[in-house]
N, C-alpha and C positions, 0 to 999 in steps of 0.2 A: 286376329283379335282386334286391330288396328278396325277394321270396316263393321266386324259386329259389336264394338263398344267403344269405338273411338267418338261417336257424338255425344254418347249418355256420360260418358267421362268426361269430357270437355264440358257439359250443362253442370256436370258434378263440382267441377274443379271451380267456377262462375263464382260459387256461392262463397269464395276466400279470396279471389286473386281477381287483377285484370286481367293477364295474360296465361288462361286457362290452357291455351295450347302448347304452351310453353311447359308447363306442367306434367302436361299427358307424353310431353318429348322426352323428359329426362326420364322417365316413370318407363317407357317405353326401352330406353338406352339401359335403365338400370337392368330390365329384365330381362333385355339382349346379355349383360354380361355374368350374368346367373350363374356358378357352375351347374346345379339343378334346377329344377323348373319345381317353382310353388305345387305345395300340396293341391290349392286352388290358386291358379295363376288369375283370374276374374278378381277374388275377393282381395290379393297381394295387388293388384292393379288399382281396382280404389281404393284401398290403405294408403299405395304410395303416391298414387295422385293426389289426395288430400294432404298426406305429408308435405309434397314438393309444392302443393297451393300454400297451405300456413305457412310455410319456411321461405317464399315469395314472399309472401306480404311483410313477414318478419323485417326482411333484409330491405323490403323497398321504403318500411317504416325507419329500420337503421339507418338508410340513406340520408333520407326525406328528411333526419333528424338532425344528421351530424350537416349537411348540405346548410340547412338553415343556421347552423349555431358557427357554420363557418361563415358565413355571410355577416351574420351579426357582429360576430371579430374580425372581418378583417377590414383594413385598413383603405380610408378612403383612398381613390384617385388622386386626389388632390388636398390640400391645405387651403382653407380661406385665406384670401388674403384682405386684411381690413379697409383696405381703401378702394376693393370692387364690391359694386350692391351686388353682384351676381356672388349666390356660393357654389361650394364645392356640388353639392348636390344636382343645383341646375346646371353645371356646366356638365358631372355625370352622365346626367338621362339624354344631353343632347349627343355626348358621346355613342352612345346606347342608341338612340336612333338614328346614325350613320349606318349604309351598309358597313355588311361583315366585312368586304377587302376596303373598302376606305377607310374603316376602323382600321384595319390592321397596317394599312398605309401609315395612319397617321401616330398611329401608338407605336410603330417600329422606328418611325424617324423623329418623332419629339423625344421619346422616353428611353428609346431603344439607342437613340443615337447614329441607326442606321445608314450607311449611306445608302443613293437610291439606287448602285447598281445593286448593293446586299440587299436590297427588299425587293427586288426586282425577279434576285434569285429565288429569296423566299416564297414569291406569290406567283412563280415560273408565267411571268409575263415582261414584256420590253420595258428598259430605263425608263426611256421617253413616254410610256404610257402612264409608268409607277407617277414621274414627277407630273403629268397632268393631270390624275386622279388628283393627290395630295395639292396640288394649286388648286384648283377647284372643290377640294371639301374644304380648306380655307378658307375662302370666299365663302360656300355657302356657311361655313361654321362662322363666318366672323357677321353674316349678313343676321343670323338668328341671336347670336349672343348680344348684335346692337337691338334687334325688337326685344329681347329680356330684360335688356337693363332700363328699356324705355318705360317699359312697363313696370318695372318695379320703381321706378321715378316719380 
């Protein structure tokens, strides 16, 4: 069934979902676990590929929805503090353009508290490399946050 209507299913499934393939899989699983086999198993197959397309988008809209309203609430990184022209925000997005292990270097030993053998374990790489990652995003973190504040001067 798979080779004679696995393309026209998957063009079917296109017209609800991104991941139409994804669709024709569970639709496929559901009618492996059938105890009987559809009157018309063709016409049960687009049923439920359409089903599992709309119930896809359903869920990627619930995501997509509750994702942003958690964004919205929650709680910045940091606190302005009033006597730096840099705020919370700018200092965020430079956060955010750090790689992802010097991010995690450096949010596991500012905020985390970590020492550098425990981040060392966590990112299964040597002490000595963890502390010269985190010295050198440092640097370069402190080299950008002086062009930010220049500029906002």
């Amino acid at each position: 069934m798979y080779e004679e209507y696995g393309a026209a299913l998957v063009l079917y499934a296109r017209q609800w979902c991104v991941h139409p393939d994804d669709a024709l899989q569970d639709a496929l699983i559901d009618l492996a676990q059938l105890a009987l086999e559809p009157r018309d198993p063709v016409a049960w197959l687009f049923k439920t590929v359409r089903r599992k397309a709309i119930n896809q988008v359903r869920s990627e809209n619930r995501r997509s929805k509750y994702q942003q309203l958690a964004a919205e609430q929650r709680e910045p990184w940091f606190t302005r503090d009033p006597a730096s022209s840099m705020g919370s925000n700018e200092i965020e997005s430079l956060l955010a353009e750090l790689d992802t292990l010097d991010r995690e270097i450096v949010v596991a030993r500012i905020w985390g508290e970590l020492s550098f053998e425990q981040i060392a374990e966590l990112v299964d790489r040597s002490m000595s490399f963890v502390y010269r990652r985190y010295q050198q995003t440092l640097r370069d973190l402190e080299k950008k946050i002086d062009t930010q504040v220049r500029k906002l001067s």
